[in-house]
N, C-alpha and C positions, 0 to 999 in steps of 0.2 A: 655445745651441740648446734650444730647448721641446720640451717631452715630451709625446704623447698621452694623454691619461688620459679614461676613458667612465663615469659612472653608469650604477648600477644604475636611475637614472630616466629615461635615453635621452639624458640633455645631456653633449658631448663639452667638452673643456676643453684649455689649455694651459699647461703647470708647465714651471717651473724647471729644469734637470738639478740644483742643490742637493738637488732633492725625492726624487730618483732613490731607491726602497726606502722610501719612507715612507708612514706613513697618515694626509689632511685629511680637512676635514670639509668634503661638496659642497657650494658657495656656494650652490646650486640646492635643493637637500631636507634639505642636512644631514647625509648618509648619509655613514661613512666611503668617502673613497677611498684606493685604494693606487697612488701612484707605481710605474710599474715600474723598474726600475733596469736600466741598459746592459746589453745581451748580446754579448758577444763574436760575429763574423764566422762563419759554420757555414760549415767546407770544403768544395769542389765533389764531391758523391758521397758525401759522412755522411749518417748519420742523423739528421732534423733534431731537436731536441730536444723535450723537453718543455714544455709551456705550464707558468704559475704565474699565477695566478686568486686572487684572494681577494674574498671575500662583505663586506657590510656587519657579516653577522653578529659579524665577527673571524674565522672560518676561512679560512684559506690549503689551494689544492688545486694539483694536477697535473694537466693536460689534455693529451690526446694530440694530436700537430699537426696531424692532420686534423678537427679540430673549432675549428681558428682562424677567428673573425670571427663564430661563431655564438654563438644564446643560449640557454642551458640553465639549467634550474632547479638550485639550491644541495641538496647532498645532507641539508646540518642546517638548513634556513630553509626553503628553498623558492623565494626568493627570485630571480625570474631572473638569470643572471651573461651576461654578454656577454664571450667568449673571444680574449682582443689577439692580433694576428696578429703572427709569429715575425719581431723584426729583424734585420734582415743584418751591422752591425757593431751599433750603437744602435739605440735605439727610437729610432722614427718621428719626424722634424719634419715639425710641422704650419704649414706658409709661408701659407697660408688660414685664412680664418676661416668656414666653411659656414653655421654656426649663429648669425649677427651678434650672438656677446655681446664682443667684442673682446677684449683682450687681459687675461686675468683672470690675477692674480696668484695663484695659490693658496696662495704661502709666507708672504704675508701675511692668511690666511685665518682660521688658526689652528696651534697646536703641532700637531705627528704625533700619532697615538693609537696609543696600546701596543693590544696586541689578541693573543691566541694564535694559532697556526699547527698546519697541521696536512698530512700528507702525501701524503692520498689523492689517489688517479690518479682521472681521468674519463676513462671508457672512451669512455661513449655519452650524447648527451643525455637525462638524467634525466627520467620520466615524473611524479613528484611534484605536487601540486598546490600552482598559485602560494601562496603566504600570506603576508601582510603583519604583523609585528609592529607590535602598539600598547601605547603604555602604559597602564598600569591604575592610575598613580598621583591620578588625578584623574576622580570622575564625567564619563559620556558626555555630550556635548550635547545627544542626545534624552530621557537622563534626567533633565537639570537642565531640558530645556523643560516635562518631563513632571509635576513635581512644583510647577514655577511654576507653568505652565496651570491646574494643577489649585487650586492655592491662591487665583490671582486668579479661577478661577471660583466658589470659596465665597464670598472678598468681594462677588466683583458681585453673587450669591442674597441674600446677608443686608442689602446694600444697598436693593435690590428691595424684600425682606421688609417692611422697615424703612419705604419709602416705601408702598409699597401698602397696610395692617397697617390706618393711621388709615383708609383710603377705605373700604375693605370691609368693615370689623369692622361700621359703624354697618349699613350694608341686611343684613347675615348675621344682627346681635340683634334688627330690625325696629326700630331707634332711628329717627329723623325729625330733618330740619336747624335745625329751630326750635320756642320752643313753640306757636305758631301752626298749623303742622303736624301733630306730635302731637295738638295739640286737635281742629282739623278728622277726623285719621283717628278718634280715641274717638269722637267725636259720628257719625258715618259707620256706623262698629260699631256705635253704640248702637240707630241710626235699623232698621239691618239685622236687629237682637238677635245680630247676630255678637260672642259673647260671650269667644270665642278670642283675635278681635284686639282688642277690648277690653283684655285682660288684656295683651294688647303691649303697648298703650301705660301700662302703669301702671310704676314702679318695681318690683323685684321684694320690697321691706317691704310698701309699698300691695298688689299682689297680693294675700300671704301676709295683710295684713291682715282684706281682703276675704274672703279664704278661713276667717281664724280665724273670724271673726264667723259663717258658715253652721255652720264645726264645732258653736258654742255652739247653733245651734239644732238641727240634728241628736241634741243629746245630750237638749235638753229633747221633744222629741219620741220618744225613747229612753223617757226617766224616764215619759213620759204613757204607755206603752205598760205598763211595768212594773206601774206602777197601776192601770191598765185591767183585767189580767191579776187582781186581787185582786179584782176585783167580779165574776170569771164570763167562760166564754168568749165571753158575745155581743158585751161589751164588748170587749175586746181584737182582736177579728174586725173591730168596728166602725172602731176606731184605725188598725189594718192597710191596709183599705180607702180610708178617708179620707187616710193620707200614704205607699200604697203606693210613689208613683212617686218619694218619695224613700229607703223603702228601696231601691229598685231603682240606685240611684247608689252606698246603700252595697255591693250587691254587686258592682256592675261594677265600684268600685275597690277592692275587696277590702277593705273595711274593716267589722268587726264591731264589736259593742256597746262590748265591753269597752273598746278601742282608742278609739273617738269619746268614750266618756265621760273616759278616761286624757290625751286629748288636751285636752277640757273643762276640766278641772279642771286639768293644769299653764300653759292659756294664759293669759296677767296679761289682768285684768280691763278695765282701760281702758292698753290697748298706745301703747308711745310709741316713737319712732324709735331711741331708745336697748335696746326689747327687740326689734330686728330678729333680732338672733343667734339668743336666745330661743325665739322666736316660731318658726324658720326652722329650728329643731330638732324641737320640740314638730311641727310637721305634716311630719317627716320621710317617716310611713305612707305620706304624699297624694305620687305620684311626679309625676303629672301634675296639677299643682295649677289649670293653662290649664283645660285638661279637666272637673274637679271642679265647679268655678264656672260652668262653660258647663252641664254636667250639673244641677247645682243651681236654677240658675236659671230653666231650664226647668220644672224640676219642681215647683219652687214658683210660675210659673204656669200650670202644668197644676193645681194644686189650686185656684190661686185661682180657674180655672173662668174666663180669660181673658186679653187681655194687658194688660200693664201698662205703667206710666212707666218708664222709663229716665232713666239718671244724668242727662242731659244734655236740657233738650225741644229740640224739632225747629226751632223758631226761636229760636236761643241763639246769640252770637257773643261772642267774647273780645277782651277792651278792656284797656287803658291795665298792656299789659306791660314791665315793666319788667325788665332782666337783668344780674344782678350777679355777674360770674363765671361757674361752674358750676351759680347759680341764678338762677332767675327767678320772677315773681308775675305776678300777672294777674286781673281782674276777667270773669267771666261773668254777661254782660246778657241775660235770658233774656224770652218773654211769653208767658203761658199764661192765656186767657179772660181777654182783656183786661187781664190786671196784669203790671208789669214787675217782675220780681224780680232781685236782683245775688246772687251768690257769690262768693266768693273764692276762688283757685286758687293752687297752687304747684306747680311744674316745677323737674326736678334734671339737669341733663346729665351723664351719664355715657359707658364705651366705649362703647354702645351709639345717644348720640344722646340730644337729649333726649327725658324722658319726664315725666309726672304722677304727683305725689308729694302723697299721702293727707295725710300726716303731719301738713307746714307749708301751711298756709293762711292 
């Protein structure tokens, strides 16, 4: 004859009477169960006995008869216990299967489990709130998703980074896709006297080049001032006047005498791609070096009393480029009053895209 036996997770079951007093483990959760073991016949008119309860936790209780069939929380878990109702010679056969898991063998489940006991009586069903023991042996699911998530979303960013980095970097430096391009925007600049983006389109050696070459005459226009100054103030008044609007560039960039001529004097005479570093040191003063050269330029045709040629004439087109790598050449066919003139060019591609490079021609 089978015995009733009920989880604490609502699935009812039927054991062996070998089981009778013993603790498995629910086929269903896992949770210990406790076989109850036969109770002798209670006389007509005793007292009917005591219930005996025992939790997953491993405590065994005593429940009073009038709280059979119900479910109360565990005095030490919390755990709901559901209270076996009192049998008359044996516990209960169950000849039915309600719950259609069929005929479950619970002795072949697993060994009993040892577990303490303990004596308390239940008076009344316990107000405790429910709680579920878990283990703490192994991080939560939502903190291993938590730490993945977070790891495969740094890969995706630096993946991103990674791809997008080449697109953007070239229109952020003002680089251009070819040196045809580059050429056309200089010559465009130059047509405009937009002397800012001019200097976009140059390498930043060429630039810097460009810029030494004004320092040098700033300083000789310095020194013509100093000797002005020894023949009397008319003179020197006169000098003042005649290239005031390029001192006015040295004060908008904060740069005095002493400085342009300090600058003068350590930049190499005929610069080569090899004194870039040099050079790039030497007009450290110059913060806005774009700036200086646009400033400059002006002002030296504000003296000359009109405007002038630019790098490039207005009908010029670039010929027979050729690209070897990171570099390229290129021929500029130019015509001005009627004669054809050729130049040669050289362009460097860098992060920024290619650009126009002074240096090699």
């Amino acid at each position: 004859m089978s015995l009733l036996v009920t989880c604490s997770c609502g699935q009812s079951f039927r054991a062996k009477p070998e089981l009778a007093g013993q603790r498995v483990p629910c086929p269903v959760c896992g949770n210990a169960l406790q076989i109850p073991a036969p109770r002798p016949r209670v006389p007509s008119g005793s007292k009917p006995p005591s219930l005996t309860v025992t939790c997953q936790c491993g405590r065994s209780f005593r429940a009073k008869p009038e709280l059979a069939g119900k479910r109360i929380a565990c005095p030490a878990c919390g755990v709901p216990l559901r209270i076996p109702t009192p049998a008359a010679a044996v516990a209960p056969v169950i000849e039915d299967d309600p719950l259609g898991l069929g005929d479950i063998d619970l002795a072949n489940l697993g060994t009993p489990l040892p577990g303490p006991t303990s004596s308390t009586v239940l008076s009344a069903p316990a107000r405790a709130p429910v709680r579920r023991r878990t283990k703490r042996n192994f991080p939560s699911i939502r903190l291993v998703l938590m730490v993945g998530g977070g790891i495969a979303g740094v890969l995706v960013a630096l993946i991103a980074l990674w791809m997008i980095v080449p697109l953007v970097l070239p229109l952020l430096s003002g680089g251009y896709r070819s040196p045809e391009a580059v050429f056309a925007a200089a010559r465009q600049a130059s047509e405009r006297e937009d002397w800012r983006s001019f200097c976009g389109c140059l390498t930043p050696p060429s630039r810097d080049l460009l810029a030494g070459g004004m320092v040098q005459n700033m300083a000789q226009i310095i020194a013509a001032r100093k000797f002005a100054s020894t023949g009397g103030t008319g003179a020197e008044q006169a000098v003042d006047a005649k290239f005031q609007p390029i001192l006015d560039v040295l004060q908008r960039h904060r740069l005095d005498d002493e400085t342009v001529q300090r600058m003068a004097k350590e930049l190499p005479s005929m610069p080569s791609a090899a004194d870039a570093e040099r050079v790039d040191r030497v007009l450290a003063p110059i913060r806005d070096r774009n700036g200086f050269i646009a400033d400059m330029i002006a002002a030296l045709r504000q003296i000359a009393d009109g405007p002038g040629g630019g790098p490039f004439a207005a009908q010029s087109e670039l010929t027979e480029v050729k690209i070897d790598g990171d570099r390229a050449t290129g021929v500029v066919l130019s015509t001005a009053r009627g004669f054809e003139e050729k130049q040669s060019i050289a362009f460097e591609r860098t992060l920024g895209g290619w650009k126009i490079d002074a240096f090699h021609r």
